[in-house]
C-alpha positions as CSV (number, residue, x, y, z in Angstrom):
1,X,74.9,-112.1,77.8
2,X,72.0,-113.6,75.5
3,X,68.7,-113.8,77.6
4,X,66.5,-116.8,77.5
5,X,62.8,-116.6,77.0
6,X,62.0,-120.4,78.4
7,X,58.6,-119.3,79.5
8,X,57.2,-120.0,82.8
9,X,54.0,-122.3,82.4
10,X,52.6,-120.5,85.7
11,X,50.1,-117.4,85.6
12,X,51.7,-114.4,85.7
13,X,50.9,-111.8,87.9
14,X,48.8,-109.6,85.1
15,X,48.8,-105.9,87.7
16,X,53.2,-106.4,86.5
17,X,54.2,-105.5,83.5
18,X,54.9,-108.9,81.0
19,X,58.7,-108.6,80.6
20,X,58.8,-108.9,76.6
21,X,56.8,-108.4,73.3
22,X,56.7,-108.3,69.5
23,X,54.4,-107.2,66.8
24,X,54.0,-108.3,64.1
25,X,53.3,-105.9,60.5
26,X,51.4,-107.0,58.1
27,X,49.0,-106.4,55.2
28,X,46.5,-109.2,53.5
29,X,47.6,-112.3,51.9
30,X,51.1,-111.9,53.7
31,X,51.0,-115.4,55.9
32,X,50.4,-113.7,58.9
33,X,47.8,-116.5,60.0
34,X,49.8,-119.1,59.8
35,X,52.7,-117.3,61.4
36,X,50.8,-116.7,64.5
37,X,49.8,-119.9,64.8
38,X,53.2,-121.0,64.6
39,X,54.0,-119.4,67.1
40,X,51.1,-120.2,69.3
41,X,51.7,-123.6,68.5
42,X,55.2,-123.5,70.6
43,X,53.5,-122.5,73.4
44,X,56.3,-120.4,74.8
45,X,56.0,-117.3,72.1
46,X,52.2,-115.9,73.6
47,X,48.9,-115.9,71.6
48,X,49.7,-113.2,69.0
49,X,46.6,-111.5,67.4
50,X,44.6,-108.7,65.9
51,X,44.1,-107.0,69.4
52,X,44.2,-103.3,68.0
53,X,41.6,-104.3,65.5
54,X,37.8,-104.1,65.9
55,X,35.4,-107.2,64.1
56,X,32.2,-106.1,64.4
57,X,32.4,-104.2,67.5
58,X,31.2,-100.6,68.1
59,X,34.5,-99.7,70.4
60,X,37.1,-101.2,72.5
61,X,35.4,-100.6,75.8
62,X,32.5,-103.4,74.5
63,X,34.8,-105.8,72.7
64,X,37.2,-106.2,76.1
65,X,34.6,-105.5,78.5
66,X,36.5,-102.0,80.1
67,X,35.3,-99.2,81.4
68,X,39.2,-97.8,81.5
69,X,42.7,-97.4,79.9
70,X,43.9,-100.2,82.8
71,X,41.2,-102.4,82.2
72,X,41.4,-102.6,79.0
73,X,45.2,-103.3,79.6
74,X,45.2,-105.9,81.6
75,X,42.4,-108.2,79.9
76,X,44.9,-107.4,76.8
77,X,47.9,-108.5,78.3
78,X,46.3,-111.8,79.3
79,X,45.0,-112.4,75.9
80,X,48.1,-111.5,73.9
81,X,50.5,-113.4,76.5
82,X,48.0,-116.7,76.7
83,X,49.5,-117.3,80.5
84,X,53.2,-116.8,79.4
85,X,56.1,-114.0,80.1
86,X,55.8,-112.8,76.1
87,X,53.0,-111.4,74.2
88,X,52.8,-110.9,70.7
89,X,49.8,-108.4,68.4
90,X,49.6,-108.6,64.8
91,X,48.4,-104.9,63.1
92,X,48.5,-104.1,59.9
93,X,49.6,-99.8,59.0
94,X,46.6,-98.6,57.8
95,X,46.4,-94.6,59.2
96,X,41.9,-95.3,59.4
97,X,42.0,-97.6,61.4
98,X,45.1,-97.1,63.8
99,X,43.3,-94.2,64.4
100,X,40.3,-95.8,65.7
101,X,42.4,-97.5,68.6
102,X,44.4,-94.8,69.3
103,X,41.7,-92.2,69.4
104,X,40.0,-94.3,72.3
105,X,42.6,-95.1,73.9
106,X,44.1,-91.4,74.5
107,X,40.3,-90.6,75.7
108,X,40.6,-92.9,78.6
109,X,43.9,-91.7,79.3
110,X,43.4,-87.7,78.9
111,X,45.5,-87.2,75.9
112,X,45.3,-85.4,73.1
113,X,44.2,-87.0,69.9
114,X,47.6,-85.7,68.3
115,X,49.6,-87.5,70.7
116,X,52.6,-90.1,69.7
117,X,51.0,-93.4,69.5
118,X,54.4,-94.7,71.1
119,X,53.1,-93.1,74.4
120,X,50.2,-96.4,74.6
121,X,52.5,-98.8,72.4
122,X,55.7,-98.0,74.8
123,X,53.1,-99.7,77.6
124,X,50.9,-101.9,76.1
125,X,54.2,-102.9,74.5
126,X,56.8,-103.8,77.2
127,X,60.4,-104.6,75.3
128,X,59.1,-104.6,72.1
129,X,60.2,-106.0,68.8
130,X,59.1,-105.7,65.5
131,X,58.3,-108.3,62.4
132,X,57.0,-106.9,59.2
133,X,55.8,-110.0,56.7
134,X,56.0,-108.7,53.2
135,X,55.1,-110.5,49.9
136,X,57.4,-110.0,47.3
137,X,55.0,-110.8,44.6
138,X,52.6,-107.8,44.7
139,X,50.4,-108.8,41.9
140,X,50.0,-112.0,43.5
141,X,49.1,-110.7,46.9
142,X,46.4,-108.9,45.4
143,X,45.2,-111.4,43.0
144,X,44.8,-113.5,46.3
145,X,43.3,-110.6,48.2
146,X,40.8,-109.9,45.9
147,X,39.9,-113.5,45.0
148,X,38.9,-114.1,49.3
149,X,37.0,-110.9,49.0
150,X,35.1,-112.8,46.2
151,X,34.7,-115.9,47.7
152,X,35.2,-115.0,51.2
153,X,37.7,-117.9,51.8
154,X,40.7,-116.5,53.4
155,X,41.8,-119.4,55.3
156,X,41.8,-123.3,54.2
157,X,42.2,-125.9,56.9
158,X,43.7,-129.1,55.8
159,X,42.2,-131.0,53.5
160,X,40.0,-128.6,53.1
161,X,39.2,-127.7,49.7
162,X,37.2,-124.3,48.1
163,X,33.2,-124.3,48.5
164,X,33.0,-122.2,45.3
165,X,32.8,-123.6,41.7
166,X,35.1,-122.5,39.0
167,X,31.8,-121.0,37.5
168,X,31.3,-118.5,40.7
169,X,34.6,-116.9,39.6
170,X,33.8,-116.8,35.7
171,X,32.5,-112.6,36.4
172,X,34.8,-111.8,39.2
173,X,38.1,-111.2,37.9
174,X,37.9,-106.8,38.0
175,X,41.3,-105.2,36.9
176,X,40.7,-101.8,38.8
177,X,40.0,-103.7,41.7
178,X,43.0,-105.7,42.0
179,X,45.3,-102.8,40.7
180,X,43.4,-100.8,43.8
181,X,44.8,-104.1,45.8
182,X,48.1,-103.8,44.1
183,X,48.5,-100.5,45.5
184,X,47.1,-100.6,48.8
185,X,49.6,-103.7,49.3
186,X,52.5,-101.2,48.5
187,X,51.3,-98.7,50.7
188,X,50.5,-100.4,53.6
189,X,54.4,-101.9,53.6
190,X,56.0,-98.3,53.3
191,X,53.5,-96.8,56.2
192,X,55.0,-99.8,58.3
193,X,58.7,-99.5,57.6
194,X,57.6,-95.7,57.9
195,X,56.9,-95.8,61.2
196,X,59.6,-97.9,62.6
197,X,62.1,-95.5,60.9
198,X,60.3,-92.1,62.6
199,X,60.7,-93.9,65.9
200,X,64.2,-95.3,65.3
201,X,63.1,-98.9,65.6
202,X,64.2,-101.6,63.6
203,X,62.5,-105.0,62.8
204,X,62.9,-108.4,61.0
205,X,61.6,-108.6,57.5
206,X,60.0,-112.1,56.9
207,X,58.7,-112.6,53.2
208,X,55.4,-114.6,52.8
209,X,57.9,-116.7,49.9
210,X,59.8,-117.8,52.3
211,X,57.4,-118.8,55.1
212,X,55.3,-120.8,52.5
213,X,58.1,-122.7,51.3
214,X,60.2,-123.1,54.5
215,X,58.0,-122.6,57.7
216,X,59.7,-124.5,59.8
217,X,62.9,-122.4,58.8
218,X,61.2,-119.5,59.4
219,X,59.7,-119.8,62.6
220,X,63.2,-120.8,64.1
221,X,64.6,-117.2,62.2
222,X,61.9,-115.5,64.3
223,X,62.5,-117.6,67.7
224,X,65.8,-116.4,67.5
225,X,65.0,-113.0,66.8
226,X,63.1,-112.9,69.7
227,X,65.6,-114.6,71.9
228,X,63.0,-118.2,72.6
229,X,64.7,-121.2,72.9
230,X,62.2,-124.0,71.3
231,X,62.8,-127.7,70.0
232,X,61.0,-127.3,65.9
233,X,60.6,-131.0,66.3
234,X,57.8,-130.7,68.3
235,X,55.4,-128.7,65.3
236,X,54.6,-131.9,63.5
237,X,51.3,-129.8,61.3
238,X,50.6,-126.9,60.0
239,X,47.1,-125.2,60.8
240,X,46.7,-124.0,57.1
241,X,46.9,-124.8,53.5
242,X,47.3,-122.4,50.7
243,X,44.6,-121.1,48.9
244,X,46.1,-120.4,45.5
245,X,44.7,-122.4,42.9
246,X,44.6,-122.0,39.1
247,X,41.6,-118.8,39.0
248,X,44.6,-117.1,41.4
249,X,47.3,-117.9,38.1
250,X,44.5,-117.1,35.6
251,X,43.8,-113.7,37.2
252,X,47.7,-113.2,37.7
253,X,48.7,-114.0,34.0
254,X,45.6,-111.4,32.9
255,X,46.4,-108.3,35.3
256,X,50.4,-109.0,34.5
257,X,49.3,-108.2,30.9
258,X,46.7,-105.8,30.9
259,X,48.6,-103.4,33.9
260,X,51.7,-103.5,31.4
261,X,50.0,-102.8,28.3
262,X,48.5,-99.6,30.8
263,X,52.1,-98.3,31.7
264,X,52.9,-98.9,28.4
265,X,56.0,-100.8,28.8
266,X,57.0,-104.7,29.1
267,X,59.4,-105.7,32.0
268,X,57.0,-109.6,33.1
């Protein structure tokens, strides 16, 4: 029998165990904002963030306020959920920084530093499914990545338009960077689908293509996925806008022909 996620709008009881949960892969540029926010927006899918991820913060201890691996547990749960039966945590694969989080987290709990990170994630993850967002267009994702290093804009609200001038970007465009970008993008997808096939998981693959141009579409793909029954006609806006504009196609067009003319082959 298919279960129902109709979430409860009471407070759950946060010492129990929420009964579901998802995370959500991803790498820069990939529409992982607006995703989340879609999702959030239903207000029946939880409050999915970057929860394993530290923003200025020394260590997890100071940035949830916990002295302990249940502590730290329970403020998480409460975030991630936002009051409902499901939580959600965005993460990108990047071995540095997973390593961070997991290195604190087996302190508080006694393990080894070596140990399988499915040990936490198994508990901090109740039920869990996966989503990996992938961008088909690799040059573009790091065109765009590199660009909102630049400029620093890696969001635009509606209506909201770019602070920069064109002239700001006139010195910016940097092939090695971008091809470092390029890369990274690459490796960051593989390490997640990497994972997931060591630990005999599975997951839906959502491209960022598809989510820009049909996000309505999308969001119901990943509803079903994770088994939430929710009316689409009640999104009516979209919290972002994209941020391509025509330095993004300028820098594309360049790096398409300068990294061909390096591997000394055409195929773009």
């Amino acid at each position: 029998m298919t279960r129902s996620l109709v979430c409860s709008r009471n407070k759950i009881n946060y010492m129990n165990r929420p009964l579901h949960s998802y995370r959500i892969w991803h790498s820069p540029r990939v529409g992982s904002s607006l995703l989340c926010q879609l999702l959030i927006d239903t207000q029946v899918a939880g409050n999915p963030g970057e929860y394993f991820t530290l923003h200025g913060e020394n260590s997890f201890a100071e940035k949830y306020k916990a002295k302990n691996y249940e502590a730290f547990r329970k403020v998480f749960w409460k975030l991630a959920s936002g009051g409902k039966q499901i939580l959600g945590v965005k993460s990108g694969a990047h071995h540095t920084h997973d390593q961070t989080f997991y290195k604190e987290l087996f302190a508080w709990k006694g393990l080894p530093t070596d140990s399988d990170p499915e040990i936490l994630l198994s508990d901090l993850l109740p039920n869990c499914k996966h989503i990996i967002l992938v961008r088909n267009n690799k040059i573009r994702q790091a065109v765009s990545w590199w660009k909102a290093i630049q400029d620093q804009t890696w969001h635009l609200l509606p209506k909201q338009s770019y602070a920069k001038s064109s002239e700001f970007y006139s010195d910016k465009y940097d092939f090695n960077a971008i091809k470092h970008l390029y890369q990274e993008a690459m490796w960051r997808d593989t390490a997640a689908q990497d994972y997931l096939d060591q630990h005999g998981q599975t997951a839906l693959t959502i491209a960022y293509e598809d989510l820009i141009a049909h996000p309505k579409i999308v969001l119901k793909r990943v509803l079903n996925y994770l088994e939430i029954d929710f009316d689409l006609q009640q999104i009516t806006t979209f919290h972002y806008q994209q941020t391509a504009n025509a330095i993004n196609e300028d820098w594309v067009q360049r790096f398409r022909e300068e990294f061909q003319q390096e591997v000394g082959h055409k195929i773009w």
